[in-house]
Every structure is written in C-alpha cells, then in structure tokens.
C-alpha positions as CSV (number, residue, x, y, z in Angstrom):
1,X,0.0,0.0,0.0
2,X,2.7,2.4,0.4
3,X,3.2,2.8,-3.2
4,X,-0.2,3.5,-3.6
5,X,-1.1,7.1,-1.9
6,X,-3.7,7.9,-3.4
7,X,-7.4,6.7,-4.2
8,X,-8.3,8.8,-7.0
9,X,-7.1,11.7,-8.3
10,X,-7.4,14.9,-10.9
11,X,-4.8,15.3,-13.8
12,X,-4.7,18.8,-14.8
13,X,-2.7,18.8,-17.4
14,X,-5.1,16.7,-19.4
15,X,-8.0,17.3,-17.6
16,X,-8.7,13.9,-16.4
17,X,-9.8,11.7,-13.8
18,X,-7.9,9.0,-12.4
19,X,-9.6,6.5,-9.8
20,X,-8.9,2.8,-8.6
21,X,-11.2,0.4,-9.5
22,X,-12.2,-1.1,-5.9
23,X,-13.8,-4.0,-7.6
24,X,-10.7,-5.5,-9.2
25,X,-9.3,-5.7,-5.6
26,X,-7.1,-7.5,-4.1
27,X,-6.5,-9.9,-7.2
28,X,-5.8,-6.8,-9.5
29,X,-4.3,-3.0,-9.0
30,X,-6.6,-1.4,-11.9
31,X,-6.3,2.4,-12.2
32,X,-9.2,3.3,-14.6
33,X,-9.5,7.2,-15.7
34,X,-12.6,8.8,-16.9
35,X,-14.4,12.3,-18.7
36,X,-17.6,10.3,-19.2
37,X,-20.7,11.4,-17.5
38,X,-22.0,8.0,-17.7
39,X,-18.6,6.0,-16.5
40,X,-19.0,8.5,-13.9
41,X,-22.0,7.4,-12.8
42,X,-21.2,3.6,-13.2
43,X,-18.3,4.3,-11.1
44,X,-20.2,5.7,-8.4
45,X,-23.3,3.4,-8.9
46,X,-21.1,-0.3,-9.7
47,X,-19.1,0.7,-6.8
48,X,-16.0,1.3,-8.5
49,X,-15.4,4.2,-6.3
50,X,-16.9,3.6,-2.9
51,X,-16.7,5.3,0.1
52,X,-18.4,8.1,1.2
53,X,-15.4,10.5,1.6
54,X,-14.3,9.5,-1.6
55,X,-17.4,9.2,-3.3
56,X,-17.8,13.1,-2.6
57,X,-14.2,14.2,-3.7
58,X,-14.9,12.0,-7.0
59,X,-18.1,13.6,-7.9
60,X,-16.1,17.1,-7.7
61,X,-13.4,16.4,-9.6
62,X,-15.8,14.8,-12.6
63,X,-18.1,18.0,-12.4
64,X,-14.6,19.9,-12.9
65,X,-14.2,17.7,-15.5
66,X,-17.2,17.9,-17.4
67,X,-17.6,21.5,-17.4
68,X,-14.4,21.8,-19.5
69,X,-16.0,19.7,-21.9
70,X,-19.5,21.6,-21.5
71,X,-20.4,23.2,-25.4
72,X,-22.8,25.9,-25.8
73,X,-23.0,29.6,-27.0
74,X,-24.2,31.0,-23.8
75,X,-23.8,31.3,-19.9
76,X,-27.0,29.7,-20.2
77,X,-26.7,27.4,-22.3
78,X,-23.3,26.3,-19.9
79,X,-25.1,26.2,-16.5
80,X,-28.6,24.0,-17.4
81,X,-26.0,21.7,-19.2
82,X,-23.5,21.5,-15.5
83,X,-26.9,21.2,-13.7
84,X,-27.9,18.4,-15.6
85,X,-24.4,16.1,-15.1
86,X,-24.8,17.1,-11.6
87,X,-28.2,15.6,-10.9
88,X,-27.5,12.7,-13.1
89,X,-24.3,12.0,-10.8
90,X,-26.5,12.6,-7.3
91,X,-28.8,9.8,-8.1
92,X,-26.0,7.3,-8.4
93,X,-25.9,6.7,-4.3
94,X,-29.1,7.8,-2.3
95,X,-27.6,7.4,1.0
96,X,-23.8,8.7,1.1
97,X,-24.7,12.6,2.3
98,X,-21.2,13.2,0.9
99,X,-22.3,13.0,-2.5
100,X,-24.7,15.3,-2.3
101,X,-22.6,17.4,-0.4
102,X,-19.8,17.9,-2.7
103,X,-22.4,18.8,-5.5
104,X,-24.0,21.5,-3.7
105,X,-20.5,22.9,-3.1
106,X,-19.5,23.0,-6.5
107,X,-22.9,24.5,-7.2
108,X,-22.8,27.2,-5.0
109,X,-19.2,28.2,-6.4
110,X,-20.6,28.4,-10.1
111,X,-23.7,30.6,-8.5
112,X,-20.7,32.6,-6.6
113,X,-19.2,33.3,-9.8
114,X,-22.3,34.2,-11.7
115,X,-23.3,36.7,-8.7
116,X,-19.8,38.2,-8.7
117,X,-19.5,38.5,-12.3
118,X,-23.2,39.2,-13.4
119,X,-25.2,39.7,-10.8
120,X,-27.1,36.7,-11.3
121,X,-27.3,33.6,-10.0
122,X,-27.6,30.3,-11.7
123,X,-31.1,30.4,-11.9
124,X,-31.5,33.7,-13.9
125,X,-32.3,34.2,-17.3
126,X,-30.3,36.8,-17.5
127,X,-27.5,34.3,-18.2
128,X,-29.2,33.4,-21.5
129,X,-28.1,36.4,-22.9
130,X,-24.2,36.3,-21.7
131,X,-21.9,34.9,-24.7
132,X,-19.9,31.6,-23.7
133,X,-16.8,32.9,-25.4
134,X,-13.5,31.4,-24.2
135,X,-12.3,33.9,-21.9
136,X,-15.5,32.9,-20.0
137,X,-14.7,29.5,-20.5
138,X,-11.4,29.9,-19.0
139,X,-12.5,31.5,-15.7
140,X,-15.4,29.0,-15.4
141,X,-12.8,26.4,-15.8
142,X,-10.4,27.9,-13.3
143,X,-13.0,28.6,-10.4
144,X,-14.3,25.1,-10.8
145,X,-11.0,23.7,-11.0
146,X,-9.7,25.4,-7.4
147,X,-12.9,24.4,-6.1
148,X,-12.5,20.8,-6.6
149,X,-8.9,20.4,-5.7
150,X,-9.7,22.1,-2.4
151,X,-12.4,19.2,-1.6
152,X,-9.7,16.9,-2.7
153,X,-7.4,18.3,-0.2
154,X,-9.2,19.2,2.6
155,X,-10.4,15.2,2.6
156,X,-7.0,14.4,3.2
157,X,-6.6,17.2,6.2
158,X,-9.9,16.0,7.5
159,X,-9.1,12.5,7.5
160,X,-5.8,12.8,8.9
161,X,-7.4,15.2,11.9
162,X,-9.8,12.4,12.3
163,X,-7.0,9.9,13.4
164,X,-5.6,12.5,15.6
165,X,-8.3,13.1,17.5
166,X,-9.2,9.5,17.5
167,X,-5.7,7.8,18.4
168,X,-6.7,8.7,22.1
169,X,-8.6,6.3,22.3
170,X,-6.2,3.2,21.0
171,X,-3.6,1.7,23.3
172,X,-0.6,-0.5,23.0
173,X,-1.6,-4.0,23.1
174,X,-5.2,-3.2,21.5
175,X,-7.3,-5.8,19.8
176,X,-9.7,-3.4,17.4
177,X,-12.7,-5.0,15.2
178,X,-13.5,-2.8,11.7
179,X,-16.5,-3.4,9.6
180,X,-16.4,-2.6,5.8
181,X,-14.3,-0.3,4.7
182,X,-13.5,2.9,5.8
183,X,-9.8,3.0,5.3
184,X,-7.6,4.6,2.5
185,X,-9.5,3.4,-0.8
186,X,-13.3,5.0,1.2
187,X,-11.2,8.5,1.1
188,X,-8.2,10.1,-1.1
189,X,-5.4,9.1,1.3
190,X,-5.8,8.6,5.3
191,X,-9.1,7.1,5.8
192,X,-11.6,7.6,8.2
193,X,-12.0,5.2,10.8
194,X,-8.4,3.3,10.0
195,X,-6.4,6.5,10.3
196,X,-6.2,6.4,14.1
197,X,-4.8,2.7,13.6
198,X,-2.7,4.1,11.0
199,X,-0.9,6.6,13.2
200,X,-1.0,4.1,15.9
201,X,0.8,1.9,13.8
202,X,3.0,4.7,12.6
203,X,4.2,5.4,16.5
204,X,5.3,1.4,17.1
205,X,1.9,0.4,18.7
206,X,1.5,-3.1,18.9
207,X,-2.2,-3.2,18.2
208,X,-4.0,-5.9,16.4
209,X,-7.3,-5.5,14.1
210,X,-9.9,-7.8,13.1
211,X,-11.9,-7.3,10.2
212,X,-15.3,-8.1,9.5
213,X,-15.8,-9.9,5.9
214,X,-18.6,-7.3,5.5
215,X,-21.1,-10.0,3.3
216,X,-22.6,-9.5,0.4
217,X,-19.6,-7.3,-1.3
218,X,-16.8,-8.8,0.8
219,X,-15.6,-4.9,1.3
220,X,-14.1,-6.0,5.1
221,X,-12.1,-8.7,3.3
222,X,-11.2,-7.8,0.2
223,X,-10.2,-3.9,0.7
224,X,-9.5,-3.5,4.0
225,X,-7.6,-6.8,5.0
226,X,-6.1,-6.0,1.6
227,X,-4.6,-2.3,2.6
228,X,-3.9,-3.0,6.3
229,X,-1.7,-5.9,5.2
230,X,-0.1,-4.1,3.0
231,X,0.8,-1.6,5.5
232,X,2.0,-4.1,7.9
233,X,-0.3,-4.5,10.4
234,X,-1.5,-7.2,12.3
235,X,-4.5,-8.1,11.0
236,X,-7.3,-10.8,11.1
237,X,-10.1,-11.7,8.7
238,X,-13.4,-13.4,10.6
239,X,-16.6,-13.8,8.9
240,X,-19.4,-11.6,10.2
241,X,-21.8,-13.6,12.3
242,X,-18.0,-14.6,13.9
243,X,-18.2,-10.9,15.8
244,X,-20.2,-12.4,19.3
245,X,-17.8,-15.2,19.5
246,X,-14.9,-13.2,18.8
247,X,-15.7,-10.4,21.4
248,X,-16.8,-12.8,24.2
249,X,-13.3,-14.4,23.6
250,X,-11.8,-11.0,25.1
251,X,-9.6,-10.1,22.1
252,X,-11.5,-7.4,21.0
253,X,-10.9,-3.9,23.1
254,X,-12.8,-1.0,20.7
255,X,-14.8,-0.8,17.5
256,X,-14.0,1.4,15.2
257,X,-16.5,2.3,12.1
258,X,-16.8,4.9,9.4
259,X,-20.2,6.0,8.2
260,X,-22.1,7.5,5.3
261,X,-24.5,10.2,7.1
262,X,-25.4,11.1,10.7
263,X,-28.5,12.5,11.4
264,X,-29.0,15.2,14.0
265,X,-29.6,12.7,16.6
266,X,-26.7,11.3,16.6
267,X,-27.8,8.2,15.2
268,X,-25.5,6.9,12.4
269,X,-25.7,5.0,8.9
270,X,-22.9,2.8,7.7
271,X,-22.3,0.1,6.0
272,X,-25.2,-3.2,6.7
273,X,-24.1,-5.3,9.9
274,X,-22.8,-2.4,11.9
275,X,-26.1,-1.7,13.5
276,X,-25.7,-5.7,14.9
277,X,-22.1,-5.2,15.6
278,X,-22.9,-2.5,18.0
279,X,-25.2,-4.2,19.8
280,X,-23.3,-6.9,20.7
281,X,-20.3,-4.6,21.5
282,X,-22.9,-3.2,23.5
283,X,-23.5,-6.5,25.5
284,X,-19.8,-7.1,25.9
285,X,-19.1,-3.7,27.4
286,X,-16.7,-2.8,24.4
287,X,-17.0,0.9,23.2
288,X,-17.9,1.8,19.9
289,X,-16.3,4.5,18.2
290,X,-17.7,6.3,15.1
291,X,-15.2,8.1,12.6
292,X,-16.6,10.7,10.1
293,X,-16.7,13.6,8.7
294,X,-18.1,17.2,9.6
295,X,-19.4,16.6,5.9
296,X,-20.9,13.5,6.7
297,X,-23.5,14.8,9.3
298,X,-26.9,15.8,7.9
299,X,-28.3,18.2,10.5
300,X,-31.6,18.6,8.3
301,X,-32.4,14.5,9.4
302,X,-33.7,14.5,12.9
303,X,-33.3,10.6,13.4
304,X,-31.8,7.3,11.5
305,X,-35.5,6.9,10.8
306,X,-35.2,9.4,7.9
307,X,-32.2,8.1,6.0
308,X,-33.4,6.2,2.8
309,X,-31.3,3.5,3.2
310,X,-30.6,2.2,-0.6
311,X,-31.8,-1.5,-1.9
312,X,-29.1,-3.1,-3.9
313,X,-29.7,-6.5,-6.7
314,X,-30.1,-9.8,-4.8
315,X,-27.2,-11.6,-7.5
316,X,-25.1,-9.6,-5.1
317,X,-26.1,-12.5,-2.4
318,X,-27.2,-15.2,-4.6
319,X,-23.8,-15.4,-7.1
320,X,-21.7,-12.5,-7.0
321,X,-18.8,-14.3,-5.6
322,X,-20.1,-17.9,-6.6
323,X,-19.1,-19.9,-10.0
324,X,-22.4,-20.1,-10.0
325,X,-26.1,-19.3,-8.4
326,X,-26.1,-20.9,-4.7
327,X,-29.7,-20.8,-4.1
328,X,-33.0,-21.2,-5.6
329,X,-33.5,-19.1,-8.7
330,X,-36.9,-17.5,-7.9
331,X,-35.5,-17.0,-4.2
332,X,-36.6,-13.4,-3.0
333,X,-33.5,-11.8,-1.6
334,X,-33.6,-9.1,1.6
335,X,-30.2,-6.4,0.3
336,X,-30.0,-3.5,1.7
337,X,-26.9,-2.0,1.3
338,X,-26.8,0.1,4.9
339,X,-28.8,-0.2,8.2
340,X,-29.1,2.7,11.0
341,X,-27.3,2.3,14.4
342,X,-29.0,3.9,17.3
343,X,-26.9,7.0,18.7
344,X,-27.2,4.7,22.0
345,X,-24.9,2.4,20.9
346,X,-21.9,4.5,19.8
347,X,-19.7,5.4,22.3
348,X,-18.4,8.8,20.9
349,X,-18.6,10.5,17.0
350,X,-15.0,11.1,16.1
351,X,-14.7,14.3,13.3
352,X,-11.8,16.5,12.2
353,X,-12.8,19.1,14.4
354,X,-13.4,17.2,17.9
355,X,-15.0,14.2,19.5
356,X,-18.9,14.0,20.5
C-alpha cells in the first residue's frame, strides 16, 4: 500500500480523472481514468469508487471535469447543461450525504461566480443572454478547477485530523474489530476510521485489528484486510456472524466504524451489519467508536429513521462471488446495502474538528 497514496485523483494537465477500480481488488491493481458522465456514474453506482469521503471528492473532480467539456454559445446554455451532469451524478448513491454534499459545493461556487461576475445567480435568465466565449470558458474552468482540488485536499486534512483526534482512544496491546471499509480506498489518502490505527501503527503500537468480511460485497475482506496488510499491520479476517464469539473471547478492546451520514440525533448510517455489531459490543461492554466527517452529518435529518437506506440487486447474495447461483433461482432476496445504528450504541462520533 505504500506505493499507492492515493485513491483517486485529478490530472490537470489533461483534464482527467484517475480513480482505482475497488472491484478488481485484491487480485488486480486497476487504475481506470474517466471524462464520461455516464462512467461516472457507473463508477459511483457499480461501486468502483466507494466510500463516502471519496465518493464526494470524486463527484467534484468529474463536475470539474465535465464542465471543461461543456459546449454551448451561452452562460445559459453552460449552466442547465453543469446542472444536468450534476443531478445525473447525485442519483448514483441515495444514502452517502457526501455525495450530495460535494455537488452542492460546487454548485454554489458556479452561483458565486455568476453573482460576482453578473449579478445573477444560476437560476436567472439573464445568463441566457451572456456569450460563452472562451475567456469565460477559462474562468469558469479555473473557479471550478480550485474548487475541486480544495475538496480533494481538505479530505486528506480532515481525514488525517480524524485519526488525531481518534488515536486517544487506541492503546498498546489493543485488539480493534473494523466493519467494511473505511480505510484509505473510502477516502483520497488517510481514511476515516483506519487513520487512528494508522498513526498508531505509525508510532510502534502493537495493536492488532480484526476485520469483518462485511457479506454481500466482501468490502471488510477484500479492501481493508487487503490495505492494512499491506501496511503491515496485524491483521485478522473473521466472517461476520464470527463478531459475538470473537468479542466474548476478550480479544476485541474497541470498534471502530466509518459512516455514510449522521442524522442530527446522533444516530448513524454505515455500511449493513454495523447496526448488529454495535449491539453486541454493547452487550460485551466494548466501546464503539464512530469516525466521520463534519461533511458526513446531515443536520436537516432529525433521526436514522429518515435516512433512505438504498436496496441493492439480490445476484449480489445469490452469485456475485459464486461460480455459479447458490440458491434457488426464484428466491426473494432481503439487500440493503446500509442499516441505521442507534446513537445509544456509539460510544463517541470522532470528526476532524473534535470528539462528541
């Protein structure tokens, strides 16, 4: 992993988007690169690039993208095409708020410069009547541009802060369960709920972590085993419904989890399985610490109860990772792809800026 810093990333020079494929992983490194709307949104929808952090940063960097590609002989003309690619891209994911997120920030920089520039926002008509010539082009381009690279670098700051605020909580000796993935590949660089481990790691800690398999897409196994390994770290693979036996065996000393949006509550939704984990960490007195994001938490959601959870394809149980179709064909098949876990059950909500 050291040789791989970072998860996806913007080549200016060509305009460009570079991003690992996460589904070619571990058997294959595959670094795809993409100015396609619609590989965009297969990315983000095929789970390419997963994560919430890094779904976000993504989504910037391919609006960027796309509006250098944008053609049109007005401001007009410019802005209902940039709103269009941006609404196609937010219906990839329904329940990363990161996605969203990063959208509406790029959004409300292109209003900013329409404002500044023309007194008009990116709802006016008046833009219908301002020529798209290329000196416009240019600064379009190079407001968007800065815009972008700063979500991409202020994911790495955040996540970083994240595992400084968090190592507090890790000591030498440590045995610490993960579920799915919220290490390097969910974000640009750090991760969220790895990078205390990584810095614990970094300053000689003998810790050990235990990764949940993270059934049906295998995200536990495949990508974070896969990046902790290759960091050199002490790691164990366990399949999920493994987690009671494993914690009432006394190896197990905190949980650490990302998520993909906290509601105002406190209550939190990641990836399916940590809602169960919790509660049984919960049982075993074992505390339960949440890594994310300020951009993560969705203050407009009072409880968990209001976070669409998204409903993924049942071949996802019934054959994705079979040679072939391992139960009966007309089977109904139960996949949602995140469940809620009660702010009750977390023992703190570790951000960039502090600890709740």
């Amino acid at each position: 992993m050291s040789d791989i810093i970072d998860t996806l990333w913007l080549d200016d020079k060509t305009n460009v988007v570079y991003f690992i494929d996460q589904t070619k992983l571990p058997k294959e490194l595959v670094v795809k690169s993409t100015i396609n709307l619609d590989d965009m949104y297969r990315a983000i929808a095929n789970l390419e690039v997963r994560g919430a952090p890094a779904i976000g940063v993504f989504a910037a960097l391919s609006m960027y993208v796309l509006s250098v590609r944008i053609n049109g002989a007005t401001l007009g003309d410019f802005v209902s095409e940039y709103m269009r690619c941006s609404n196609h891209l937010e219906s990839a994911r329904p329940t990363a708020v990161n996605l969203s997120w990063a959208l509406g920030e790029m959004k409300k920089e292109l209003n900013r410069f329409t404002m500044h520039r023309f007194d008009c926002g990116i709802d006016g008509k008046l833009l219908d009547n301002i020529t798209l010539d290329d000196t416009l082009r240019g600064n379009l381009a190079y407001v968007l541009k800065k815009k972008a690279l700063t979500i991409w670098e202020n994911d790495i700051n955040v996540c970083k802060a994240i595992g400084e605020n968090g190592l507090q909580f890790i000591h030498d000796g440590d045995g610490i369960l993960t579920h799915c993935n919220a290490g390097r590949l969910a974000t640009v660089r750090y991760g969220t709920a790895t990078s205390p481990i990584y810095l614990a790691h970094e300053k000689g800690m003998q810790i050990k972590v235990f990764c949940d398999e993270t059934r049906p897409l295998l995200q536990g196994a495949r990508l974070t085993a896969y990046e902790l390994m290759e960091s050199g770290i002490d790691t164990t693979l366990q399949c999920d419904n493994m987690v009671a036996s494993l914690m009432a065996s006394g190896q197990i000393n905190a949980v650490f989890v990302g998520c993909d949006r906290v509601s105002a509550n406190g209550d939190v939704a990641n990836k399916i399985g940590t809602s169960g984990v919790a509660i049984i960490a919960k049982h075993y007195n074992i505390p339960v610490y949440v890594c994310a994001p300020t951009s993560s938490i969705d203050m407009s959601i009072a409880t968990g109860e209001d976070i669409v959870i998204e409903q993924r394809n049942g071949s996802e149980v019934t054959k994705m990772w079979y040679n072939s179709e391992m139960s009966h064909k007309n089977v109904k098949v139960y996949n949602p792809a995140f469940d809620v876990t009660s702010h009750e059950l977390i023992t703190a909500i570790i951000t960039e800026k502090g600890v709740a």
